[in-house]
C-alpha positions in Angstrom: 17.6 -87.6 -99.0 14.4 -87.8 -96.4 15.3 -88.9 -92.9 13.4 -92.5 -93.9 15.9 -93.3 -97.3 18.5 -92.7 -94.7 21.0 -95.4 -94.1 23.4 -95.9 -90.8 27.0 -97.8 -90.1 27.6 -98.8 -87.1 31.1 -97.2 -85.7 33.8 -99.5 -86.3 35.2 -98.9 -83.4 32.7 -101.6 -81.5 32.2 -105.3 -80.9 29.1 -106.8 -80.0 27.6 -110.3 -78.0 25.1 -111.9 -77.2 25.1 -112.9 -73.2 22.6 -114.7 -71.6 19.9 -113.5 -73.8 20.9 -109.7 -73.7 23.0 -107.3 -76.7 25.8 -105.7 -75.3 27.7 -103.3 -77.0 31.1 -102.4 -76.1 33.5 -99.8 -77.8 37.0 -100.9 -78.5 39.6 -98.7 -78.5 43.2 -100.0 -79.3 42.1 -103.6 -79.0 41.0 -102.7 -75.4 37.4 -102.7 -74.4 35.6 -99.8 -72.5 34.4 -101.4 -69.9 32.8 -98.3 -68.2 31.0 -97.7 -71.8 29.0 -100.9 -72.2 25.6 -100.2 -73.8 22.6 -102.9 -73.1 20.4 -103.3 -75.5 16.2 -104.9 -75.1 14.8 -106.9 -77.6 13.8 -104.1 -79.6 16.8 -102.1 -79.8 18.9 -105.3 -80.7 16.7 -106.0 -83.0 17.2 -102.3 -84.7 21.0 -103.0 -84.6 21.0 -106.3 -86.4 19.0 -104.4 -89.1 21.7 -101.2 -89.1 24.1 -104.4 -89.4 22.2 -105.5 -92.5 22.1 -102.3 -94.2 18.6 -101.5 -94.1 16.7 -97.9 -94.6 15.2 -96.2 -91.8 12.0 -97.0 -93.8 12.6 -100.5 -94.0 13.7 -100.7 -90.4 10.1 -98.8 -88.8 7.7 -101.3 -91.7 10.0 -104.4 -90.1 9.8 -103.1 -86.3 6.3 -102.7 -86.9 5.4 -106.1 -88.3 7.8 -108.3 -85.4 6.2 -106.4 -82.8 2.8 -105.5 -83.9 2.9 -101.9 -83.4 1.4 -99.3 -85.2 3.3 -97.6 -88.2 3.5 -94.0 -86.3 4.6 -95.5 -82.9 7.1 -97.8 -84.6 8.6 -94.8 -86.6 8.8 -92.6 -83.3 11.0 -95.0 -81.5 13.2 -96.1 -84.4 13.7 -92.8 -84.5 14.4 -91.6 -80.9 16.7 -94.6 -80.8 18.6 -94.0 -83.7 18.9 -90.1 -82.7 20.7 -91.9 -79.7 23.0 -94.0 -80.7 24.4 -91.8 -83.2 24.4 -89.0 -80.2 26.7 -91.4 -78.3 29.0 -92.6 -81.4 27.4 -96.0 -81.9 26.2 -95.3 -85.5 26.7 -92.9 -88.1 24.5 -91.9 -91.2 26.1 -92.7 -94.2 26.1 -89.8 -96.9 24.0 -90.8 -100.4 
């Protein structure tokens, strides 16, 4: 499967909200929140997580990144993924197997 069919889960370990305008993601482990392991996420990176949320392809995700912020296909697939490389380096998502 290329890296662009690739799909991710988000670990189900976390919960997310919405607070004052800002993502935050915070693991949960044992029904107790990691407080020292909050992630923040900009408007773009939320925006990448509510897709990963919706089950879309890497593919999908860069063509829809590209359109709602009007960047160009090659930057758009860059950061997806250098973002994506990220959160699943720090356990936030993992690619499922196809």
């Amino acid at each position: 499967m290329s890296s662009s069919e690739k799909s991710f889960v988000r670990d189900d370990e976390l919960t997310t909200r919405v607070i004052a305008g800002e993502t935050l993601v915070v693991p949960v482990r044992g029904r107790v929140g990691d407080l020292d392991s909050i992630y923040t996420l900009n408007e773009v990176a939320s925006r990448i997580w509510q897709l990963i949320g919706e089950g879309f392809t890497v593919r999908r995700i860069v063509e829809i990144i590209g359109d709602e912020f009007e960047v160009e296909s090659v930057e758009a697939e860059r950061d997806v993924s250098e973002l994506l490389a990220s959160m699943e380096e720090a356990g936030l998502i993992r690619a499922l197997k196809g």
